[in-house]
C-alpha positions, 0 to 999 in steps of 0.5 A, a space after each residue: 949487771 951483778 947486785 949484791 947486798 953485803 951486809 951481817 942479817 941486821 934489821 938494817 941490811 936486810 932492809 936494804 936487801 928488799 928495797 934493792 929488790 923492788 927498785 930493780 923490779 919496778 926498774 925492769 932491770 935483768 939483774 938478780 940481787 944477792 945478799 951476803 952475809 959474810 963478813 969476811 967478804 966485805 972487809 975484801 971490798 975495803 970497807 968497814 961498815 955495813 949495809 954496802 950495796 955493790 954492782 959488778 964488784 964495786 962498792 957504790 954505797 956503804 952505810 946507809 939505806 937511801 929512800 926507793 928513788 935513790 936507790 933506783 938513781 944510784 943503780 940507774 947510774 950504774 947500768 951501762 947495759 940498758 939498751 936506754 944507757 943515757 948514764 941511766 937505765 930503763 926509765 930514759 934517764 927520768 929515775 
């Protein structure tokens, strides 16, 4: 599982950055999250606002910083890799 955060070094973005890195952290999660701060990479993702988290190239959310759980939901759901992949992760579908 690729993450990356997209996003211009915004107060915002870099908030997003860090709650991505502790949902995958207390997920248990073999993932690194990256962030990125060009510009140009995320007008190629088709979007136009920012913070986007993507996984594996895809754009999952765009504008916004959920709450801690959200976000492990929003990754969980993406996670096909897990051993416990019940459209989940790691957390047998309780995130």
């Amino acid at each position: 599982m690729k993450i990356q955060v997209l996003g211009s070094g915004c107060p915002t973005c870099k908030k997003l950055f860090e709650l991505t890195k502790q949902a995958v952290s207390e997920l248990k999660l073999k993932a690194e999250v990256e962030y990125i701060t060009d510009i140009q990479k995320i007008i190629e993702m088709g979007v136009m606002s920012s913070p986007v988290l993507a996984i594996d190239g895809k754009a999952v959310l765009v504008g916004q910083v959920p709450d801690l759980e959200k976000l492990k939901e929003v990754i969980c759901s993406q996670d096909s890799t897990s051993d416990n992949f019940i459209g989940g992760c790691s957390c047998g579908g309780k995130c």
